[in-house]
N, C-alpha and C positions, 0 to 999 in steps of 0.2 A: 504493500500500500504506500507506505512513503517516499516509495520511486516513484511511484506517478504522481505523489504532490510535491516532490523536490523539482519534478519538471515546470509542472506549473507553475511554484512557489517562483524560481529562477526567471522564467518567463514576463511572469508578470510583473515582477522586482526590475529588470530592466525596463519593460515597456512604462510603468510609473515611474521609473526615474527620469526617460525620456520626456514624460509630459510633464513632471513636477519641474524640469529645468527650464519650461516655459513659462510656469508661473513669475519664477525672479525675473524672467526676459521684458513679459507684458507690463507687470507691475511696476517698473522702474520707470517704464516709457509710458506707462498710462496715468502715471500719479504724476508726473512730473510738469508735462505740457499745459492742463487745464491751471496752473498755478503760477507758472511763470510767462504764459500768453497775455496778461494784463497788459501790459505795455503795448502787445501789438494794437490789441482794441483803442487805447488812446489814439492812434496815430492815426486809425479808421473812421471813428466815431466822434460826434459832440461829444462835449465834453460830460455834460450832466447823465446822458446815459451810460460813459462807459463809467463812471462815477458808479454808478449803479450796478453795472454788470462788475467793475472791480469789487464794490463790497459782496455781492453776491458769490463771487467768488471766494472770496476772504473766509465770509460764514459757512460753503461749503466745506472749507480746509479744515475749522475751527469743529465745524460738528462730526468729519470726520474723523478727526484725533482723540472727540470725547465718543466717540463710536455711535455717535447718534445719524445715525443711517438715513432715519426717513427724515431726521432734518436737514444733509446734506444732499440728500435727492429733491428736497422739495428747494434746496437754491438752485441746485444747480438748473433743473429744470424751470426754474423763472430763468435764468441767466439768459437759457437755449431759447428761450422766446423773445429777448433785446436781440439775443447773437441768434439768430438760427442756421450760421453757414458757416459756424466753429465747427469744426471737425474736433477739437480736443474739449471742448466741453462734454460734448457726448461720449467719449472715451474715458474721462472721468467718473461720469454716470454710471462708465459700464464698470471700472474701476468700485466703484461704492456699491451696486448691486451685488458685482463678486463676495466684499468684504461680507454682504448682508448673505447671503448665501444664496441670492435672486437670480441662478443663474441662467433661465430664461429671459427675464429682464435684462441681465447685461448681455448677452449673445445679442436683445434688440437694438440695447444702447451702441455698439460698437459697429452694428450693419449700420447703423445713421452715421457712424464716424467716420467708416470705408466710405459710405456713400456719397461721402463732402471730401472725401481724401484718400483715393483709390488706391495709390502710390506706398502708402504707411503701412510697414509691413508690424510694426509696433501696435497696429490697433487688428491687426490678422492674427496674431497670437493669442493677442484677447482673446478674440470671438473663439478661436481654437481651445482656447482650456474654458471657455463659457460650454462652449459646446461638450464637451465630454464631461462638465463636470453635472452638466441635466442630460447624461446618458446620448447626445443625438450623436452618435460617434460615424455615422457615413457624413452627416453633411460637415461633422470635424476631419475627418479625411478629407472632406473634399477643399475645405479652408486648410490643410497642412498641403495638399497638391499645389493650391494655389500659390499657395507663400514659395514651395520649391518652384516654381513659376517664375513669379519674382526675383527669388531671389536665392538663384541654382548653386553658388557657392556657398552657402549656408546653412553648418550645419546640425541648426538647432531645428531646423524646419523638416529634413530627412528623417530624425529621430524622432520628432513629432509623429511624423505620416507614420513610420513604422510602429511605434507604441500603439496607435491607435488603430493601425492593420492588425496588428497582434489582439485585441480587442474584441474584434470583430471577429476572430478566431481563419482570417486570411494569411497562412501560415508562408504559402509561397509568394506571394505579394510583397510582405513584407519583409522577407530574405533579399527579397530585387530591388528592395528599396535599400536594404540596409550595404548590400553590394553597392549599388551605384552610392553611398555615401564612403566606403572606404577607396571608392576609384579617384573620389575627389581628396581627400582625408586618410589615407591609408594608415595612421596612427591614431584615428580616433577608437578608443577603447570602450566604449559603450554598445559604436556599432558593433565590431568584430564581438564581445560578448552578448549583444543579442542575437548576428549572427550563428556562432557556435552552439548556442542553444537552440533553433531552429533547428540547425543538422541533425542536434540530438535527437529532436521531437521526429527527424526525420528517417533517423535511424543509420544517420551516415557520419559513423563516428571516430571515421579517419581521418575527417576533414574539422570537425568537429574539436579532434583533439589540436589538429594545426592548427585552428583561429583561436583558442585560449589560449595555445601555449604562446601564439605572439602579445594575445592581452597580456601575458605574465611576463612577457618581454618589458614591454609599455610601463606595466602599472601592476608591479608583484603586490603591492598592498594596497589588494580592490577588494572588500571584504567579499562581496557579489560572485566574483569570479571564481574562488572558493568554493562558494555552492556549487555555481557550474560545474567544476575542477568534482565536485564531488558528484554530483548527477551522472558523468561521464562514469565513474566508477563503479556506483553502483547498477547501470548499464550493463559494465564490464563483468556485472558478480563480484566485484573485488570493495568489500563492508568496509575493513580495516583502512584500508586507504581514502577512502568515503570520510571516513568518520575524521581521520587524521585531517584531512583538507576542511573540515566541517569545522572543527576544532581551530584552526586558522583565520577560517572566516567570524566567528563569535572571541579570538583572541585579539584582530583587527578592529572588530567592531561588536562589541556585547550584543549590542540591542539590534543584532540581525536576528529579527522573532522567527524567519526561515530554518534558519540554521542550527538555533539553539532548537526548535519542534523537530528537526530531523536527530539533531544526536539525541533528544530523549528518546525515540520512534526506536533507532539501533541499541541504546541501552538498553530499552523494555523488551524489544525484542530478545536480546542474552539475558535476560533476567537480571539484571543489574536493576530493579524496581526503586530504591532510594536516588540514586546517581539520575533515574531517568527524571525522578520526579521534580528534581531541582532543575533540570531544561524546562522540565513542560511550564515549571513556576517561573522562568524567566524568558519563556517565549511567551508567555501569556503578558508580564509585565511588560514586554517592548511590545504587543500587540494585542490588547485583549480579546480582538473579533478572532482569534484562531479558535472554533469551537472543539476540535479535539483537544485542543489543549485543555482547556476550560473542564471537559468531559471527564480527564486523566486527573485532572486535579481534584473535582469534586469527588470522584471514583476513591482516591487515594484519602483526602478528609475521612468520607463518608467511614470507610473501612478502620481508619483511626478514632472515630465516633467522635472526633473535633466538627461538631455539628455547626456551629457560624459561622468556619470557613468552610462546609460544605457547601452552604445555603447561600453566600457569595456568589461561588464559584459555578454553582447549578441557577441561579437567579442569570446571571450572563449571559450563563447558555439557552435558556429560555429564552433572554430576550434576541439569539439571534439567531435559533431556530423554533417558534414556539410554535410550529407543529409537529414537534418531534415530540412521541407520548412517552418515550424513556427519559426523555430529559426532564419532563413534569414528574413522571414519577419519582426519578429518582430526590428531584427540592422535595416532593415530598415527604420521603422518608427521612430528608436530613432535617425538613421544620419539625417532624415529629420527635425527632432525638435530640431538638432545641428546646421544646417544649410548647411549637406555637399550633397545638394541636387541630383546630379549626381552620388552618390553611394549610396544613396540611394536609386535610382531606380533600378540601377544594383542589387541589393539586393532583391529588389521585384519582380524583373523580373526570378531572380534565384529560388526564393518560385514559383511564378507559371510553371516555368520548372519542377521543384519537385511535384507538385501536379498535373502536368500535367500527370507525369511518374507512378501518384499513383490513376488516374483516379478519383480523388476528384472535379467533377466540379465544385461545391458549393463554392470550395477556388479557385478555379482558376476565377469566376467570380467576387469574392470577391476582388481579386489582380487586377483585370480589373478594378475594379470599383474605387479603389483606384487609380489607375494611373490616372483617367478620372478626380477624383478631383485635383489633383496636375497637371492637365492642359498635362498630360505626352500623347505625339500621340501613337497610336499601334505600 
């Protein structure tokens, strides 16, 4: 099992690194401009209006540093009605929508900013992480094509497209993107390690092993590439070396929640149960949505009858599979060994709803049976 989520894990850790490195790209160029354009409006404008769009601007700044969101939208958006043919007002907007987490609203805000200012590949990135971060990831591929359009040397915009091909689960796609960016860039080490992860998922792990081993040329302490370096291995059948390169990657960098879930995944597997449980406790701390983690951990509480860190640890995992009937059951055996008896059963009662819904009699009798020792009526 945890060969196919180291592949995944690996995968998706480069393709999010590719589009988190858009954020610092848009954000620098998108905060910047609606702030320090005052001046141009003077030179445009009466006086008494741009008077007006300056403080407007001013109060957008000021409520965006106190994080008051919908009063920095509501200047700015007076601003865009003095200015409506500011391309960086609207950029701005789309800027504060991101902050608010509005990110259909800024994906709108920034197509008005394109649309006044086609050329700005600073308000293309926007829309690009607006767009994937409200999930619309072909029309964000098609804003990262565009931008390699623009702007073919560049390459923050390749790695974009490819994260976002990887996404989409276009596995050859984004190999030919990540190629045509080492044609331009042959020492960029992000592509070459998205690429060698590809080959893996591809099963061609000759080639595979050539493009990490030059990322380990490049960049020996890339904590990421480690995983990879270990994916390849255990590919190979070969654990011990897996694990060694794993151990590398969480020595580089702790809080890779990947890496530290995979050496618990090998420890548990050789029965090394203490040793593992201190991965799964610190792959949960650098990431808490890994629900096996979460799983192993309450599993290991519960079994220690330390019932408040079971009931954490199973609260989690509920909240981020709550239709999974084993995960309610299990909160609820650990509220019950807390003492919070009445939600407890609601919790057990919830698991046999769910496995009623999944036609499991076996568990649904099994929840019966347990109600019947805790004295619980039908």
């Amino acid at each position: 099992m945890y060969r196919r989520i180291i592949l995944a894990a690996a995968l998706l850790e480069v393709s999010w690194l590719s589009l988190s490195a858009q954020a610092v790209s848009f954000q620098s160029n998108a905060t910047r401009s609606p702030f320090e354009s005052t001046s141009e409006l003077v030179a445009q404008n009466g006086a008494s209006e741009d008077e007006r769009v300056n403080d407007l601007l001013r109060q957008g700044r000021e409520r965006l540093e106190a994080r008051d969101y919908a009063g920095a939208i509501s200047a700015y958006q007076q601003a865009s009605q003095l200015e409506n043919d500011n391309a960086r007002i609207y950029s701005g907007m789309g800027y504060v929508y991101v902050q608010q987490g509005n990110y259909p609203a800024a994906a709108e805000a920034y197509r008005q900013a394109i649309a006044l200012d086609d050329r700005n590949t600073a308000f293309r990135y926007g829309l690009a992480y607006a767009l994937v971060n409200a999930e619309d990831l072909e029309a964000a591929a098609s804003t990262y094509e565009e931008l390699v359009r623009l702007a073919p040397n560049e390459a923050n915009a390749y790695l974009g497209l490819g994260g976002v091909l990887i996404r989409l689960e276009n596995y050859q796609a984004a190999a030919d993107v990540y190629r045509r960016l080492t044609g331009i860039s042959p020492n960029n080490a992000e592509a070459l390690e998205a690429l060698g992860n590809l080959y893996l998922q591809q099963e061609r792990y000759r080639e595979a092993r050539e493009v990490l081993q030059q990322v380990q040329q490049i960049q020996p302490n890339r904590s990421s590439l480690h995983l990879s370096l270990a994916n390849l291995w255990l590919f190979e059948g070969n654990q011990e070396q897996a694990l060694q390169s794993l151990n590398r990657a969480v020595q580089i960098d702790p809080n890779n929640a990947e890496a530290q879930f995979q050496i618990a995944e090998i420890l548990r597997d050789r029965g090394q149960t203490d040793a593992a449980f201190t991965h799964y406790l610190k792959a949960a701390e650098a990431n808490p949505d890994i629900a096996l983690a979460q799983a192993m951990i309450g599993e290991t509480y519960l079994a220690r009858e330390q019932y408040f860190q079971a009931v954490l640890a199973y609260r989690r995992l509920v909240s981020l599979l709550p239709g999974d009937p084993g995960a309610h059951y299990n909160l609820g055996l650990a509220l019950w060994g807390q003492g919070f008896r009445q939600e407890a059963v609601s919790q057990i009662r919830q698991a046999q709803s769910l496995y009623r819904q999944q036609d499991d009699t076996a568990s649904v009798e099994r929840t019966q049976q347990l109600l019947e020792v805790w004295g619980v009526e039908s």
